[in-house]
N, C-alpha and C positions, 0 to 999 in steps of 0.2 A: 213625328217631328217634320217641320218644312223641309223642301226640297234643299234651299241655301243655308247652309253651314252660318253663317253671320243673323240667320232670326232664328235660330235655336236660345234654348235659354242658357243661364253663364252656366257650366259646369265646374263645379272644385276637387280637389285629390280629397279625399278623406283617409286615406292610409294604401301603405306601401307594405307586403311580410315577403321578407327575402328569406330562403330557406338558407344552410350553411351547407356550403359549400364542397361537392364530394372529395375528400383526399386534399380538402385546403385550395382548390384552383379554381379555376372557371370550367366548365359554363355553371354558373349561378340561374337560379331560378325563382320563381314568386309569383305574387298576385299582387293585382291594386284595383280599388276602389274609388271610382268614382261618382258624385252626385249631383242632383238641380234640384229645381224645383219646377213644375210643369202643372201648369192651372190652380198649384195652389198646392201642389200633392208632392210630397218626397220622395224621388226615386233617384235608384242606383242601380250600379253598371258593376259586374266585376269579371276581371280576367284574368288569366293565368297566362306569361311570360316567360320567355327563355333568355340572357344573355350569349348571343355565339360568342362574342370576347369585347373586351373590356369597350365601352362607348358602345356596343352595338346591341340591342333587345327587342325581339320578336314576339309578336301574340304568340304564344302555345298554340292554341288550336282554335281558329275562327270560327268553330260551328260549335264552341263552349263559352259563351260570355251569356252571365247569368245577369238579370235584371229583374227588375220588379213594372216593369215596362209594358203596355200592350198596344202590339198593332190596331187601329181604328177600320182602317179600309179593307181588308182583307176578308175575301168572299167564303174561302173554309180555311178549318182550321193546318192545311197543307199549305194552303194560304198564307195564314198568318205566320206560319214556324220560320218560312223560306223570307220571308220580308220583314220578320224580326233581324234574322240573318244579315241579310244585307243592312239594316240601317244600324245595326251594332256594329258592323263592321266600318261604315262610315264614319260611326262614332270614332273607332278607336284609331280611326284614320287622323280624324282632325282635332282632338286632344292633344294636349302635349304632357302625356304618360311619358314617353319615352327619355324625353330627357328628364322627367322629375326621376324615372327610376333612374337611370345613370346618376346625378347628382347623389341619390343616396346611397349608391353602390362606392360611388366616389367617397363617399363622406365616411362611410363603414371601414371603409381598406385605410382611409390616411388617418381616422382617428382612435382607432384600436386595434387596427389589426386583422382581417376579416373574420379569420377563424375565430380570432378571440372574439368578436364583437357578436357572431354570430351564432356560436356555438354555448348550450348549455352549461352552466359552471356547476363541479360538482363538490358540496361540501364535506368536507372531513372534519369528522370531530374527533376528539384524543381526550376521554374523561367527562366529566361533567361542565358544562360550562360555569365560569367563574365571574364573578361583576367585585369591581372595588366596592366597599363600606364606606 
């Protein structure tokens, strides 16, 4: 990708999975997904995230952002790992991941609840199910 942040190509979210939450609180954690399109070809970005508390969320671990992405310039392949490295990390520098995942951490807690929204639901049945005639 260019040096300049502004001739990269447009990036979109394609999705956000927010894990539930241990014991119902924060820190909340997840992945998201990002994508372009670059000479014609679809790739994506993805990373894993921590919330330290409510508004605020950190890359998990910078030297884990998984892509379908490859270095051009790089002379070997130590090369290439460490300057994938860095330009992913640029990436998720100049995305605006951070506040799409805050929006949806916000959107989870004011609209159900988080635990409920977040957490699996478990059905109980009592008998056979029944349908009106």
């Amino acid at each position: 990708m260019p040096e300049d942040p502004a001739e990269w190509p447009a990036w979109w979210h394609m999705g956000t999975r927010v894990d539930p939450p241990r014991d119902g609180g924060v820190p909340c954690s997840g992945d998201t997904v990002w994508a372009a399109t670059v000479d014609g070809v679809e790739v994506a970005a993805s990373w894993g995230w921590t919330e330290l508390r409510p508004g605020v969320v950190v890359l998990t671990d910078p030297n884990a952002i998984s892509t379908n992405l490859r270095c051009l310039h790089a002379t070997a392949p130590a090369d290439e790992r460490l300057a994938a490295i860095v330009a992913l990390n640029r990436l998720t520098h100049e995305l605006p991941w951070r506040e799409t995942v805050c929006t949806i951490l916000r959107m989870l807690r004011r609209h159900a609840g988080f635990a409920a929204a977040a957490a699996p639901r478990r059905v109980r049945r009592s008998g056979t199910p029944s349908m009106p005639c």
